[in-house]
Every structure is written in C-alpha cells, then in structure tokens.
C-alpha positions as CSV (number, residue, x, y, z in Angstrom):
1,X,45.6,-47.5,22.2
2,X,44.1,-44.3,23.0
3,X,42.8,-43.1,27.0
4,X,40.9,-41.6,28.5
5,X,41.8,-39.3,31.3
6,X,40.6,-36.5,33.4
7,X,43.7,-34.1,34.4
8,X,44.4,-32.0,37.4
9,X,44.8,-28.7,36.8
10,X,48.3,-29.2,38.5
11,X,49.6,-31.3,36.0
12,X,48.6,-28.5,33.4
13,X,50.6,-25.9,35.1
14,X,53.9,-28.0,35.6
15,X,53.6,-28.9,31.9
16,X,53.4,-24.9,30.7
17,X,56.1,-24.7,33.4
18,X,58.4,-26.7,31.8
19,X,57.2,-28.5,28.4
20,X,59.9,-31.1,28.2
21,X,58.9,-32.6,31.8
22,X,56.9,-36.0,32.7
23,X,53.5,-33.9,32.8
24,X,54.3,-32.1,29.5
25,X,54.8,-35.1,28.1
26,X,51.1,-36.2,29.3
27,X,49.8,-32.9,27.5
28,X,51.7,-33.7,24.4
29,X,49.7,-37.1,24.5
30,X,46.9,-34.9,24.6
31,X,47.7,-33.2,21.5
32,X,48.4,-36.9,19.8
33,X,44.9,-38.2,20.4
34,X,46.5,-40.8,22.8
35,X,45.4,-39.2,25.8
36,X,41.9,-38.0,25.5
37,X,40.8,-35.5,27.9
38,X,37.6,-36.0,29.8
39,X,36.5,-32.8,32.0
40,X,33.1,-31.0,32.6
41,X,32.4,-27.3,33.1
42,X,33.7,-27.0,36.4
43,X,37.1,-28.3,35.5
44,X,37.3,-26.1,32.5
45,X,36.8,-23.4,34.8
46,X,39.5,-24.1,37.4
47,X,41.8,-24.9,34.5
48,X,41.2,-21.2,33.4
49,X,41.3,-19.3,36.7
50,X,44.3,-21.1,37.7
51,X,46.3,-20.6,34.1
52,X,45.4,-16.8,34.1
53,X,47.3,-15.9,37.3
54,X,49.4,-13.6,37.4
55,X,51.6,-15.4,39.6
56,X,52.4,-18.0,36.6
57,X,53.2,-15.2,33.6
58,X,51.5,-17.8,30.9
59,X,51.0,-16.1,28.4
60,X,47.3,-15.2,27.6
61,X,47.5,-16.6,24.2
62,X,49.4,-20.4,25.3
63,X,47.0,-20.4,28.1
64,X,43.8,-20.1,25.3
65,X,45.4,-22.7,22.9
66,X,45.7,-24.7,25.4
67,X,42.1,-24.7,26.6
68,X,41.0,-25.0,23.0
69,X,43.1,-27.7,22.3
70,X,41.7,-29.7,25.3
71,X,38.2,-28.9,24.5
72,X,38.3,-29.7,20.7
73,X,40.1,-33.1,21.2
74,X,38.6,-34.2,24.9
75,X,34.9,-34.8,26.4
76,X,32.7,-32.6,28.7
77,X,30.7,-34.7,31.2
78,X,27.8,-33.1,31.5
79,X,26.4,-35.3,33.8
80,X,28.2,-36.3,36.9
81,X,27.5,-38.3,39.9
82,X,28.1,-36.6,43.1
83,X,30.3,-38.3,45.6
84,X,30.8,-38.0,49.4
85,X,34.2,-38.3,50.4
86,X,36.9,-36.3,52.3
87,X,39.1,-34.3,50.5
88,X,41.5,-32.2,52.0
89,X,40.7,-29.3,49.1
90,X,36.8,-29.4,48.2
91,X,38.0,-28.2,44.3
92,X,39.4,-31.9,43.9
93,X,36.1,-33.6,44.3
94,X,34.7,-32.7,41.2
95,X,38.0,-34.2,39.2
96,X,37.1,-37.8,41.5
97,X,33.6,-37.4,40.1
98,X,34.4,-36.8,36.6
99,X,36.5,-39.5,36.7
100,X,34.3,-42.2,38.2
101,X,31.6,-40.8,36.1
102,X,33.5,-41.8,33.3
103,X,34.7,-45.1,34.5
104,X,31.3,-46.6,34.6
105,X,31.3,-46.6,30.1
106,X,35.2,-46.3,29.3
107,X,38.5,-47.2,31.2
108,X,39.4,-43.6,32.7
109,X,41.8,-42.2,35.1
110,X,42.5,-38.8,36.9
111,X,46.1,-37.9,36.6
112,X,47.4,-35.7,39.5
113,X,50.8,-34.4,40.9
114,X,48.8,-34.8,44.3
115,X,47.9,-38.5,45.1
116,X,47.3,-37.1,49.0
117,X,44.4,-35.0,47.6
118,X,42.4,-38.1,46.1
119,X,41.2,-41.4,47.9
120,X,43.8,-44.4,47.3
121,X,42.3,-45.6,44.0
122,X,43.9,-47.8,41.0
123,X,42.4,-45.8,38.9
124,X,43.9,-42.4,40.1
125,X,47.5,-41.9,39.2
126,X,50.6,-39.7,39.0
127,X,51.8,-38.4,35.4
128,X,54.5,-41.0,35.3
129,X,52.0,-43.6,35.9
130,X,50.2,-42.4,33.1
131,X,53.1,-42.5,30.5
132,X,53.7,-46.1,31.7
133,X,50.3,-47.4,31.4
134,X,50.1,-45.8,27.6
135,X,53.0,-47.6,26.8
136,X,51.9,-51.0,27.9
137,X,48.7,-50.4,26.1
C-alpha cells in the first residue's frame, strides 16, 4: 500500500551518500511508487541548495534526476497551514507544516535523520521507521 511522505532533505543526502543504506532504501521506495513524496516549493528549494554543495561532490546531473524524479512521482502543497512551534532550526518548520498539511486528507509522515529537530509526534519518524511501517502496510 502506497504513502505518503514528506522527506528531510537529510535523509536525501545520506541516501546519495551511500545508496545501499536505510535512507536510500526510502528513496528507492520513492522511485517504486510506494513512497510518494509530498513537498511544496520551499522544500524543493532546500533540497536543491543543499544537494548542489560543493562540500557533497554530487554530481550535477544525480543531483537533477533526483529532483525530477521526486517532482514527477510526488505532490507539491501549495497550500500550507502555518504553525507556531519551536524548532531548534527555523528551515524544519516548513517540512512539520507540509506534513500536517497533508495529514488532514491522507495518512502522511515526515521522515527525518533528526527526530530532535521536530516536536515528538507519531506521525514524524526516522527512515527505519518508515521501512517498517511500509512493510506492515
């Protein structure tokens, strides 16, 4: 059964890090349909700054593919609630947003190496947690 999910950049760069791991695995679920990607401008825009550094040495081209892929096969939000919360990095609210935006038609989560960076939530959860909860599905 296919899900919907909202994806920290974080998880992104760990998976183009190293392909075979737990959050390349959630990428390749992308690619499968059985992860759908749910984002909105903002996010696409943080994925791209953050994939281009130099730091990183992705390659221009993976880095585009990448983005396409996620755009052709996920959802933009273009509307989204704003929340008040603390965060300890501002950037993450947005992903919180997108995610409970989401939540109120479909069962969504946000999928982050960083728990510390989001409010304790059931419906935010780590890249293993994600694998698991496909399976049982």
């Amino acid at each position: 059964m296919k899900c919907y999910a909202v994806i920290d950049t974080n998880v992104l760069v760990s998976a183009l890090l190293k392909w075979d791991s737990i959050p390349g695995q959630v990428v390749q679920q992308t690619y499968a349909h059985e992860i759908i990607p749910v984002f909105n401008d903002s996010i696409l825009q943080e994925y791209e700054e953050v994939l281009s550094r130099e730091k990183f040495h992705f390659p221009k081209e993976t880095v585009e593919f990448l983005l396409s892929r996620l755009k052709t096969i996920g959802e933009n939000m273009t509307t989204v609630e704003s929340l008040v919360g603390n965060f300890p990095d501002p950037k993450d609210v947005v992903f919180f947003e997108v995610t409970m935006e989401k939540n109120k038609t479909d069962d969504a989560f946000l999928v982050t190496g960083n728990l510390k960076h989001f409010p304790k939530h059931p419906k935010v959860v780590t890249p293993a947690e994600m694998l698991r909860i496909l399976d049982n599905r």
